[in-house]
C-alpha positions in Angstrom: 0.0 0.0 0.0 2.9 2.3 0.7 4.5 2.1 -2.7 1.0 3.0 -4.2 0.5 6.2 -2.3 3.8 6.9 -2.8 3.5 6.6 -6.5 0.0 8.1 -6.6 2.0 11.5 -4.4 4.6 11.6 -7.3 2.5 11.5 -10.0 0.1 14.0 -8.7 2.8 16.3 -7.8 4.6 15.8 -11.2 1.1 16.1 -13.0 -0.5 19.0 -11.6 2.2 21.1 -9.9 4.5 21.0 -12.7 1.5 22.5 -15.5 1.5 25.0 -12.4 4.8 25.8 -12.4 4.9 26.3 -15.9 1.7 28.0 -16.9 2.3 30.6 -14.2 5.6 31.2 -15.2 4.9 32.1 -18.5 1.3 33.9 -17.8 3.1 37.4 -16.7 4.9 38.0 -20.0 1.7 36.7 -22.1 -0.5 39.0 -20.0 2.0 42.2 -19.9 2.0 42.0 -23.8 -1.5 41.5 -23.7 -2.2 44.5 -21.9 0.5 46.7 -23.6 -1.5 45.4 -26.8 -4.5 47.8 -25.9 -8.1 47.4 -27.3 -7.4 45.4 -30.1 -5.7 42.5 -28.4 -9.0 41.6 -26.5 -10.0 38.2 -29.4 -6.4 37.8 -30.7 -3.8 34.9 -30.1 -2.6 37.1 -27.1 -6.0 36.9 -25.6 -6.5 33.2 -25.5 -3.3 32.0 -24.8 -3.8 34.6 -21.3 -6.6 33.1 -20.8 -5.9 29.4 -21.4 -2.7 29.8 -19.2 -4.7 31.5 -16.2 -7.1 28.4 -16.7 -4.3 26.1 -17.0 -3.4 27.3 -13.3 -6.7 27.3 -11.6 -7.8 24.0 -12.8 -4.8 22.1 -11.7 -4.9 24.0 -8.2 -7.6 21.6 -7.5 -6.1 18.6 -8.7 -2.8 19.7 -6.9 -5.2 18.8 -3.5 -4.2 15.4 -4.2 -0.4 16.1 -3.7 0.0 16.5 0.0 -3.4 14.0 0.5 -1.3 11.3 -0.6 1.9 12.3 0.8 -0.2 12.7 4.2 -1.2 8.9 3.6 2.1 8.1 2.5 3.9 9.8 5.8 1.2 7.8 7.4 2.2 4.4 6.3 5.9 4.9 6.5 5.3 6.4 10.5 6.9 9.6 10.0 4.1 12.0 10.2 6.1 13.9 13.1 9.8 14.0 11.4 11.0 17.3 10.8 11.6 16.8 7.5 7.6 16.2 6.9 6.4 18.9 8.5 8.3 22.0 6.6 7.6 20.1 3.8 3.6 20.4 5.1 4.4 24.0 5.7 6.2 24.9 2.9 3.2 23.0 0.5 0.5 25.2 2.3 2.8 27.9 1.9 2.5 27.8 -1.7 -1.0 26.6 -1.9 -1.6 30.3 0.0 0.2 32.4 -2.4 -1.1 30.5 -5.5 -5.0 31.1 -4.0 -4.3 34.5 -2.7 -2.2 36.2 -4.7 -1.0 34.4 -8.0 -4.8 33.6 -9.5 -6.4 36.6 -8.3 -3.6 39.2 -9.7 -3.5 36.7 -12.9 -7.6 37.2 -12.9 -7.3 41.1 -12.4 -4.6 41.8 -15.6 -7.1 39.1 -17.5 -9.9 41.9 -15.9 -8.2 44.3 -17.1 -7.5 43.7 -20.7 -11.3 42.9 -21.0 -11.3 39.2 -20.6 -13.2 36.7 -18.8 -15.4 39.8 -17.9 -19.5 38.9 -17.3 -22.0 41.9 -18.9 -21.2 45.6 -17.2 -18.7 44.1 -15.3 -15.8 46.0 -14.6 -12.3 45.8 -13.4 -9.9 48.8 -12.3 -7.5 49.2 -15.2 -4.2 48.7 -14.3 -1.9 51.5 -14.9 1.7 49.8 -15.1 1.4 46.6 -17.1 5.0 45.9 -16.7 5.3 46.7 -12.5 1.8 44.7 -12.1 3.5 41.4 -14.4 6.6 41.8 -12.5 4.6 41.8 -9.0 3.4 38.4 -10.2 6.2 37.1 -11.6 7.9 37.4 -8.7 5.3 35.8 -6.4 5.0 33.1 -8.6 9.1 32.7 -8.9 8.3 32.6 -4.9 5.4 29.9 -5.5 8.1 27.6 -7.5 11.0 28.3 -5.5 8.6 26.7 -2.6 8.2 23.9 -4.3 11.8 23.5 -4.9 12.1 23.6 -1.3 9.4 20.7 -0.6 11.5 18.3 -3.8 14.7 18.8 -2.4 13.2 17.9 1.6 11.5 15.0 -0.1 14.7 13.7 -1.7 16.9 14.3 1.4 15.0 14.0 4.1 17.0 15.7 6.7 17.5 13.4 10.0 15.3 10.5 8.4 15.7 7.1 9.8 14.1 5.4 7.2 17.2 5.7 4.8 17.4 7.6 1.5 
């Protein structure tokens, strides 16, 4: 049973992190362009691949609940729930589930807002007046978001003071 959760953690962390990781990385260029653009940009190529990347993010979000649910019932299994290793792993993994709910989707959202997309009828969203400064905010909180998980692969790997071997 071990060896299964385990497998299922990696895979879910490879699968839906990594599209994260990615996407998010490449969203603040595709969005500052988008928004430098101006009115015409709103149904181009620009538009869609924003859009596509933004959705790209949320949508593996929720599949990335999976990642620390099996490595929970992995930690389980193997009895080291309480190692130190585990736990900033845990922290570090809510971490960055925080600043990809609270900051990375919703400022991804707002330049989307901005540039006119994804908007319902009348609604409106306050322009943003420095599309480079507002894509380097959020390339920097998602360099943050990455570096995080970096963090959690390299605690995985070593496991600092493990006695279940590496």
């Amino acid at each position: 049973m071990t060896k299964l959760l385990l497998s299922l953690h990696v895979l879910a962390a490879i699968l839906a992190v990594g599209p994260i990781a990615v996407a998010a990385s490449i969203f603040p260029r595709a969005a500052r362009e988008l928004l430098a653009a101006g009115e015409g940009a709103r149904t181009g190529r620009g538009a869609g691949a924003a859009a596509l990347l933004h959705r790209i993010c949320k949508g593996y979000a929720v599949f990335g609940v999976a990642v620390p649910v099996f490595g929970m019932a992995t930690g389980a299994q193997l009895g080291v729930l309480t190692d130190a290793w585990l736990v900033a792993s845990l922290i570090l993994t809510t971490l960055a589930a925080v600043l990809l709910g609270a900051v990375v989707l919703p400022r991804q959202a707002r330049m989307l807002g901005a540039a006119g997309i994804g908007l319902d009828e009348g609604e409106t969203v306050p322009g943003i007046s420095d599309p480079r400064a507002a894509a380097a905010r959020l390339a920097m909180a998602t360099g943050i978001f990455n570096l995080l998980w970096a963090v959690v692969v390299v605690l995985m790997i070593v496991r600092p003071g493990s006695t279940t071997g590496a």
